[in-house]
Structure formats: structure tokens, C-alpha cells
DRENVEXKOL-991828 format. One line per field, with one value per residue (C-alpha): residue number from 0; residue in one letter; x, y, z. Coordinates in steps of 0.5 Angstrom, whole numbers, always signed. Layout:
seq [NUM/...]
type [A/...]
px [X/...]
py [Y/...]
pz [Z/...]
REM end
This chain:
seq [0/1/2/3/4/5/6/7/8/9/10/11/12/13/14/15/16/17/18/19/20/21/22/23/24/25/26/27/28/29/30/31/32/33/34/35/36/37/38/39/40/41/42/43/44/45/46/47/48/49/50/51/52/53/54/55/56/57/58/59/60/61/62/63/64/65/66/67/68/69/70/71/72/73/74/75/76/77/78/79/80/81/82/83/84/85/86/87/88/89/90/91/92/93/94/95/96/97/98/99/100/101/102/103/104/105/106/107/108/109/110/111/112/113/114/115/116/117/118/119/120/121/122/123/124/125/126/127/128/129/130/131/132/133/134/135/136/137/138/139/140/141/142/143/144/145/146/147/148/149/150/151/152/153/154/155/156/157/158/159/160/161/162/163/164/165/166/167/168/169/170/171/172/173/174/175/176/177/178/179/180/181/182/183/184/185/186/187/188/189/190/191/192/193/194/195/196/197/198/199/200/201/202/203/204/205/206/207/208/209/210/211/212/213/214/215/216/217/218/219/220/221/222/223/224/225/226/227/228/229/230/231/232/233/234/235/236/237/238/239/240/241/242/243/244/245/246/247/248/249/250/251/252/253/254/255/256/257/258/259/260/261/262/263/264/265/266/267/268/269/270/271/272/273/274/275/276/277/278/279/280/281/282/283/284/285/286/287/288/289/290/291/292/293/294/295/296/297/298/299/300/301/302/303/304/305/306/307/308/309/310/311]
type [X/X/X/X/X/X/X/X/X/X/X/X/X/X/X/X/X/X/X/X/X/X/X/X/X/X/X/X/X/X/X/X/X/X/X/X/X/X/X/X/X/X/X/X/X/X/X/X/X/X/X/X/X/X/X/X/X/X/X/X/X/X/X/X/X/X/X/X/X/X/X/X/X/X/X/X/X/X/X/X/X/X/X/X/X/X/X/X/X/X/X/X/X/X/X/X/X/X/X/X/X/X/X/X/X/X/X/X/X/X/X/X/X/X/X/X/X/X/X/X/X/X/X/X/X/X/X/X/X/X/X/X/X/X/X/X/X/X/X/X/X/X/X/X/X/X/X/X/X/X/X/X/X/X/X/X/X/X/X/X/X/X/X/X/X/X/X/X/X/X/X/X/X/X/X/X/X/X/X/X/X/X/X/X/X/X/X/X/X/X/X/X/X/X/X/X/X/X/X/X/X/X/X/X/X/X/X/X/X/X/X/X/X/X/X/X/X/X/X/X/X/X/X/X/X/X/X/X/X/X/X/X/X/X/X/X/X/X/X/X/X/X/X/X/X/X/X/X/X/X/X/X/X/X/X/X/X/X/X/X/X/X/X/X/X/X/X/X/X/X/X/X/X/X/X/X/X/X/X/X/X/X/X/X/X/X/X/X/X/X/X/X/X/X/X/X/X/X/X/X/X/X/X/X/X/X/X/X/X/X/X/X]
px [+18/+11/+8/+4/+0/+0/-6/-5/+1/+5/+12/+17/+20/+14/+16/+23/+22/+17/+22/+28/+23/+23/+17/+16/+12/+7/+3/-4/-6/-12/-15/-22/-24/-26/-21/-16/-20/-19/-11/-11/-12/-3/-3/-1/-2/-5/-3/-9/-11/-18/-19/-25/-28/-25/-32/-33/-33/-26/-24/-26/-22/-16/-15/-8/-9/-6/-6/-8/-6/-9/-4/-9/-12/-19/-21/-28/-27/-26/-31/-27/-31/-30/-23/-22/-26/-22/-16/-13/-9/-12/-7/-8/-3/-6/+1/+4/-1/-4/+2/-1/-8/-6/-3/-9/-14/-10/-10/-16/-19/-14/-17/-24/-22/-19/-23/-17/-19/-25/-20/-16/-21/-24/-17/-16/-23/-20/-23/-20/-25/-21/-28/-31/-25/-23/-22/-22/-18/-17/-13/-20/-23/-25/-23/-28/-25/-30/-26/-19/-16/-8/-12/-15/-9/-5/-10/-10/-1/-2/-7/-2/+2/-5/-8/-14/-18/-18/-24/-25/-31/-31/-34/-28/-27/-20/-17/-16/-8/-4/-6/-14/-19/-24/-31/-39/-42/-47/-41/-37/-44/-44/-37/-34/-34/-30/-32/-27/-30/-23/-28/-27/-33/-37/-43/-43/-41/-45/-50/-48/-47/-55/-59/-61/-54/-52/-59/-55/-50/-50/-46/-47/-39/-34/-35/-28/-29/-23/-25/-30/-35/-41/-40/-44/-51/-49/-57/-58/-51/-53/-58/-54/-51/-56/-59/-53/-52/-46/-41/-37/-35/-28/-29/-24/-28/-36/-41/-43/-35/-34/-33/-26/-25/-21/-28/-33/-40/-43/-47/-47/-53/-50/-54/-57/-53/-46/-49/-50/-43/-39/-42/-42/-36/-36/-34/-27/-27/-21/-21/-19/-12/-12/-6/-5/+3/+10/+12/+6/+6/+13/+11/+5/+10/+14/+9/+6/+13/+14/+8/+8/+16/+12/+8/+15]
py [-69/-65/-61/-55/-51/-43/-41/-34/-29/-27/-24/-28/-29/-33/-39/-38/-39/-44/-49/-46/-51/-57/-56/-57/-51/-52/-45/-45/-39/-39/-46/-45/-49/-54/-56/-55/-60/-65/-64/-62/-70/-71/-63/-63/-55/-49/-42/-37/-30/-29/-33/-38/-41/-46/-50/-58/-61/-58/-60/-67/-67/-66/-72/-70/-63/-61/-54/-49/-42/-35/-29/-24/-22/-26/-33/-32/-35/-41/-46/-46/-52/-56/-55/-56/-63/-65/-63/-59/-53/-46/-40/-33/-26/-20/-19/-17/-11/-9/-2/-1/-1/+3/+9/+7/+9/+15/+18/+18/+21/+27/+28/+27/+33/+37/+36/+35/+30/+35/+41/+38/+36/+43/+46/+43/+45/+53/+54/+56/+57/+57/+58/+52/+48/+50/+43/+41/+39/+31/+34/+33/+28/+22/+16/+10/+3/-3/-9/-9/-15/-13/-8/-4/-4/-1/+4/+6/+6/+11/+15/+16/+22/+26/+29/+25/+20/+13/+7/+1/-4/-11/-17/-20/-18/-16/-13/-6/-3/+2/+6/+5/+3/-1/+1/-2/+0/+4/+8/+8/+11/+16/+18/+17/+23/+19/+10/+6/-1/-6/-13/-19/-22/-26/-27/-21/-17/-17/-11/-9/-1/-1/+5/+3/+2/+9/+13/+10/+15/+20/+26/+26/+22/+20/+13/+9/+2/-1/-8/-12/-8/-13/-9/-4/-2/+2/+4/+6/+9/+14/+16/+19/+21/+25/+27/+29/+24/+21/+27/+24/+17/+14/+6/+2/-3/-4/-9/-9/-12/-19/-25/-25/-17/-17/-14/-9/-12/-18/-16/-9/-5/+1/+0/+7/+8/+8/+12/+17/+15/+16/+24/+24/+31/+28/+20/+18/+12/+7/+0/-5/-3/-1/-7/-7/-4/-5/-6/-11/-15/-18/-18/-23/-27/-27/-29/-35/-38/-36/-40/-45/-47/-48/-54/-57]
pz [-46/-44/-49/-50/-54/-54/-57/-58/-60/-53/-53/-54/-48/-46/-50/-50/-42/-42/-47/-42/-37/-41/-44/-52/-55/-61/-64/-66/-68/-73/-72/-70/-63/-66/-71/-64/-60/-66/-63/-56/-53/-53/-49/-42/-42/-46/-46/-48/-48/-50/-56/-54/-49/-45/-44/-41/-49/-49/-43/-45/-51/-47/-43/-41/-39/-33/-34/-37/-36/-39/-41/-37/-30/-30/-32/-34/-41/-37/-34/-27/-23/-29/-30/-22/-22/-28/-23/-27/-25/-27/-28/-30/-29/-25/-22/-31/-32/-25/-26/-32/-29/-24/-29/-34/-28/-26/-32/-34/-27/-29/-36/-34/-28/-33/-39/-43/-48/-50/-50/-55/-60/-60/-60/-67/-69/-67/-61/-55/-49/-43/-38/-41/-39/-32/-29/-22/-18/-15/-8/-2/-5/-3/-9/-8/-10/-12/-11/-8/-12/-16/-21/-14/-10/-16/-17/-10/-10/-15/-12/-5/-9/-8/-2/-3/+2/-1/+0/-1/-2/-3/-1/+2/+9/+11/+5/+6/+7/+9/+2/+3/+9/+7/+8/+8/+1/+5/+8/+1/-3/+3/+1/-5/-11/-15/-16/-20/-22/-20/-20/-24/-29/-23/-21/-15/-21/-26/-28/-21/-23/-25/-23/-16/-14/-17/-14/-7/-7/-4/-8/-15/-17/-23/-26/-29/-31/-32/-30/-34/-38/-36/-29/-32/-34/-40/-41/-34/-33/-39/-36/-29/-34/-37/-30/-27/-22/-26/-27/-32/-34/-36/-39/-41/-42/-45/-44/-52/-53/-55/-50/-54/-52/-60/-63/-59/-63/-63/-68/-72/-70/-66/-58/-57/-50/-54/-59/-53/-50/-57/-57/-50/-47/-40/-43/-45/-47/-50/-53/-47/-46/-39/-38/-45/-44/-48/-41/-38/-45/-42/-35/-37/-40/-34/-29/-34/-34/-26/-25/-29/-26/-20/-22/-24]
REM end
């Protein structure tokens, strides 16, 4: 019987599933990697989150790996190349928490709009300033989608409820739809008024959202962030912020977060940027939970075992 290890907390029915396939699942929650490579050589699988990185060393301590599969949308958190050389079979789960993406996004765009999150604060500090609050409205806008992957197609089949125009760039040729016309970047920093970042953590991305990006638009825009944190400069987009060039920002995710995404610092000290952030009316912030949903929990579970059975 084959045999593998799940490294992180999942729902139930991942497990059930997987022992439905055949396969017999041990649990190791709290070793460190190191005390997990000790164990891992008899393992023909792996199920893991975010909890370390799966780099060479552990992949030599695992001879009898044949896959490893990750509770998520990216693989970052391993060594890709590796693994392929190894001939070893990388899964990951997009498809379980693109919906919650998409609704995350969404309603972050319409709280930043509406200033919500600000006139709820201040409403329960006894103010009730109605000007100062007046929003706008998303109908004629043009929506800009940075990578058109799981997480940006979703965005945009939201988005087909509103009055809107909908972009997209990505480095891929070919992947518009009926729900977003891809563009060229000079076109999408020519027309967009709202950028949502959809990318995943690679070499393309990284710090791409940096101030010779953002001076390139032509009209001041809305920034989200539910991809990966290490998209954007967080100095270099407080300071648009503070010119005027960022109208507002909504981030899921900070490029101060832990490899694991569990904790938000490395270390304690407080980056001068996020202190801004943190004081920031036209920020909204939330703690990487953009696919973190009762809902995507078990539709990630049912991908892992949807893929997994296609191996058998």
C-alpha cells in the first residue's frame, strides 16, 4: 500500500478521499522539517499547505517521492526544477479557492469605492459625516487584470454583473475571454482606473508593482493585491499613495509576510511603510484570506483527491 504524509491541517474529507484511493495516510502536524526528513524516505506522497519549504535537501530525503501536492494555488514554496528532475509529480489547487478570490476582490473594490470600512469606524466613534463618505461608482470604469490565470478569470466573471470595461495583461499570448480582452501593458497603463494584481510569486513578478510601473499609468488607479505580496513595492506604493497617483489600495496579501503566510513578520520591528498602511483611510487590508473560505477549504480538499486519483 502506498503511503503518504500530510503536513498541514486540511478538511476532513481530504484524507477520507485519499484512503477511499487506496492510499494509507499518516499526519505530521508539529515536527519541524528537519525531524520530518528523518521520516519522510518510505513516503510516496505529501500533502502540504505552507508550512516550509520543500527545497533539494528534502527532496533527497525522500527517495520514494512520487508526488507532492499543495493545499493552494501556487507552488513557490517548492523547488519546481528540482522536483521535475526528480520526476516527481507537482500538484497544486487553483481550481478550490479561485470563487473566493473573485468575491474577496470584488468586495474589496466596492468597500474601497464606498469607503465603507472607513464610515464604519468612524460611525462607532459618533460621526456621522455623510459628504466626506460619498463613494463612486464602479459602472464605466475600465478594471485592469494583471495575470489572467484561475484567480484573474474569476475576478473578471464577477465583474460581468457591472457596467464595466474589463482588461487584462499577462505574459501569456492568448488567454483573453469573453469576460476580458487582453491588452499590451502600454495599453492596460493607458486605460485602466482600477489594477488588480492576480500573478503568482515568479521571477516576472517580483516587485513588479514598483514606481516606475505605477508612474506609467496614465490616470491616477485603484490597487488590489490578492495574489502574492511580493508583487508590490509596499515603500514605493505608499508613496503613490501619498501623491496622489494610488487613489486607494485594497491588500490581501504583504510582502513583509512569512514564507508560510501563517505570521505577517520576520522579525518585530514595524517597516515604516505598514505603519503608514495601517493608518491609511483609503487602505483596506485583510490577513491572506482572499481564498480562505468554509466553502474553498472543502473545495481544495476535493481537487487535491480529484488529482491525485489521476495519477493511479
Amino acid at each position: 500500500m502506498k503511503r503518504i504524509l500530510l503536513l498541514d491541517k486540511n478538511h476532513p474529507l481530504l484524507q477520507k478521499g485519499l484512503e477511499q484511493l487506496g492510499y494509507h495516510c499518516d499526519k505530521e502536524y508539529q515536527k519541524s522539517k528537519e525531524e520530518v526528513e528523518n521520516v519522510i524516505q518510505p513516503y510516496q506522497g505529501i500533502v502540504i499547505r505552507s508550512r516550509f519549504k520543500i527545497d533539494k535537501k528534502f527532496i533527497d530525503a525522500a527517495p520514494n517521492l512520487q508526488f507532492i501536492a499543495r493545499v493552494g494555488a501556487g507552488l513557490e514554496s517548492i523547488d519546481v526544477e528540482y522536483a521535475h528532475k526528480k520526476g516527481i509529480t507537482l500538484i497544486a489547487a487553483p481550481e478550490g479557492n479561485r470563487n473566493a478570490v473573485g468575491e474577496h476582490t470584488l468586495g474589496m473594490l466596492l468597500s474601497l469605492f464606498n469607503h465603507l470600512n472607513r464610515a464604519d469606524r468612524e460611525i462607532r466613534q459618533g460621526k456621522w459625516l455623510r459628504e466626506a463618505n460619498r463613494g463612486i461608482e464602479l459602472d464605466g470604469k475600465t478594471v485592469g487584470i494583471i495575470g489572467y490565470g484561475n484567480m484573474g478569470k474569476a475576478f473578471a466573471k464577477k465583474l460581468k454583473g457591472f457596467e464595466v470595461t474589463t482588461i487584462c495583461y499577462d505574459i501569456k499570448e492568448g488567454v483573453g475571454d469573453a469576460n476580458c480582452r487582453q491588452v499590451s501593458l502600454q495599453q492596460f497603463q493607458e486605460e485602466a482606473d482600477v489594477v488588480s494584481v492576480h500573478t503568482p510569486h515568479n521571477k516576472s513578478s517580483y516587485k513588479m508593482i514598483n514606481t516606475d510601473f505605477i508612474a506609467a499609468f496614465r490616470k491616477p488607479f485603484y490597487l488590489l493585491n490578492t495574489g502574492r505580496g511580493t508583487a508590490v513595492v509596499t515603500d514605493d506604493l505608499v508613496e503613490a499613495l501619498q501623491n496622489g497617483k494610488i487613489v486607494g489600495a485594497g491588500l490581501d496579501v504583504l510582502e513583509y509576510e512569512k514564507t508560510s503566510f501563517e505570521n505577517l513578520f520576520e522579525n518585530k520591528e514595524l517597516p515604516k511603510a505598514f505603519a503608514y498602511l495601517i493608518n491609511a483611510d483609503n487602505v483596506l487590508l485583510s490577513p491572506h484570506v482572499a481564498g480562505w473560505t468554509v466553502e474553498s477549504k472543502i473545495k481544495l480538499a476535493q481537487t487535491i483527491v480529484e488529482k491525485v486519483a489521476l495519477l493511479k
